[in-house]
N, C-alpha and C positions, 0 to 999 in steps of 0.2 A: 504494500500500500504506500510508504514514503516514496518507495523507488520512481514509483508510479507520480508520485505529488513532486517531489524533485524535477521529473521530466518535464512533466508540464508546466511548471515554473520556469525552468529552463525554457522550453520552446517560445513564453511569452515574454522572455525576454528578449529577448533573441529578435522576434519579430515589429517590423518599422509598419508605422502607420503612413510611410509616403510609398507612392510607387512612380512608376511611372506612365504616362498617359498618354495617347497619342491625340494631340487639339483635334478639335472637331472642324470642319469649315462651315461658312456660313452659308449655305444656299440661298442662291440669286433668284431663283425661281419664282417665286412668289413677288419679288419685287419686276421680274418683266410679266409678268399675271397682272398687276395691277397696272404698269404701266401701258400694256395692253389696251385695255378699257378704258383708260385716259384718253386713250390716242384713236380708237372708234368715235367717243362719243367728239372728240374733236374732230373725224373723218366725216362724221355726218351732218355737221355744223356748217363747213366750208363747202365750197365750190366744188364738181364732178373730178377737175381737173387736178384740184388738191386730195382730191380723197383717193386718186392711185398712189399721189407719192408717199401719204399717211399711211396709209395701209399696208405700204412695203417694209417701212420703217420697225414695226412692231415684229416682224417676220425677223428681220434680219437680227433684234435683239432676244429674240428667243432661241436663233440659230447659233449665237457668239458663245461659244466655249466659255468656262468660267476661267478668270484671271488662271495666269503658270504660279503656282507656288513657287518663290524665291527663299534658296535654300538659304542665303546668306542672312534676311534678317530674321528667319525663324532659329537659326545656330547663331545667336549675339553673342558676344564678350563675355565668357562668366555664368554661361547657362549650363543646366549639370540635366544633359540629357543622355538617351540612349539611342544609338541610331546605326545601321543596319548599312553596310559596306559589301558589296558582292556577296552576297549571303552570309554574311560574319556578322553579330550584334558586339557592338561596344559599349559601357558605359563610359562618358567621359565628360569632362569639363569642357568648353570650349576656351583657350585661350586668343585665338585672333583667326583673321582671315588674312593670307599673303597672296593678293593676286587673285587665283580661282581653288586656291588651296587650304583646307581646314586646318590650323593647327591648332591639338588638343592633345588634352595628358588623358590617364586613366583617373577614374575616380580615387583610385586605392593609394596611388602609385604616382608623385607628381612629380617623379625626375624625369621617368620616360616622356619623350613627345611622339605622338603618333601625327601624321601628316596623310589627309586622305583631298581627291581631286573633288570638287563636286559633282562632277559625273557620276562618280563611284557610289557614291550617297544614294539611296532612296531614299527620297523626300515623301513619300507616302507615310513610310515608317518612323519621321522621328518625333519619339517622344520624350514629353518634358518629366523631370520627378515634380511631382507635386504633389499637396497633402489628400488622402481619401479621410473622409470623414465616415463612411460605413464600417473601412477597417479600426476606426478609434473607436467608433461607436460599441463597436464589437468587442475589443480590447478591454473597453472599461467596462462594462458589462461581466464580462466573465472574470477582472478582478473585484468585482465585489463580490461576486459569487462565490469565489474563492475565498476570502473573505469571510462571507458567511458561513460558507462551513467550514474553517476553518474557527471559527468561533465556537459553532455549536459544538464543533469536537472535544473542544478546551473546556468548554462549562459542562458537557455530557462526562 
């Protein structure tokens, strides 16, 4: 039974309430949805002659790709992400960009520099550490539980 109570003691300490997250983007869609409708009900206001060139307009911005992710200002100076090199993941700090090239240490480890090209990068994959509040939520939860019986042991 300690054996068992040590372990898991152990195991919660052991465990971090950040992780790391991969940002979500914001979808444009709903904003060329409404701009849509802006531009009809302007197409039906105006002249026949203006109402082709209206009506293209709203095509053409629901046809535009969403902006390129720029890997440069998402890896800034000082950011402690994880991000995914020719199928390798690294955690690492960034320290600067030289050029079109990454340079960054490991999390663990800040003599080494690693130097990776931006190409090399998937910009899909990188994520920021930052705090989860589910896994805290979780965490203090089951130390007061721990807690609790850990009381009722002591007065039983």
């Amino acid at each position: 039974m300690r054996k068992n109570l040590y372990l898991i003691i152990l195991l919660f300490s052991l465990s971090s309430c950040y992780t790391y997250q991969v940002k979500k983007q914001v979808d444009t869609a709903p904003d060329n949805k409404q701009d849509s409708k802006k531009n009809t009900a302007i197409a039906n206001t105006t002249s026949p002659q203006m109402n082709s060139t209206a009506a293209a307009s709203p095509s053409l911005n629901a046809a535009q790709a969403p902006a390129p992710i720029n890997i440069q200002e998402k890896l800034a100076s000082g950011k402690n992400v994880k991000i995914e090199v020719n199928g390798k993941s690294y955690k690492v700090i960034v320290d600067r960009w030289e050029s079109d090239s990454l340079v960054a240490h490991p999390v663990r480890n800040a003599k080494q520099t690693l130097k990776f090209h931006k190409n090399q990068i998937n910009s899909e994959k990188i994520a920021e550490k930052r705090f989860s509040q589910p896994i805290a939520d979780i965490l203090t939860v089951t130390a007061y539980a721990a807690i609790g019986v850990g009381i009722y042991l002591i007065v039983r």
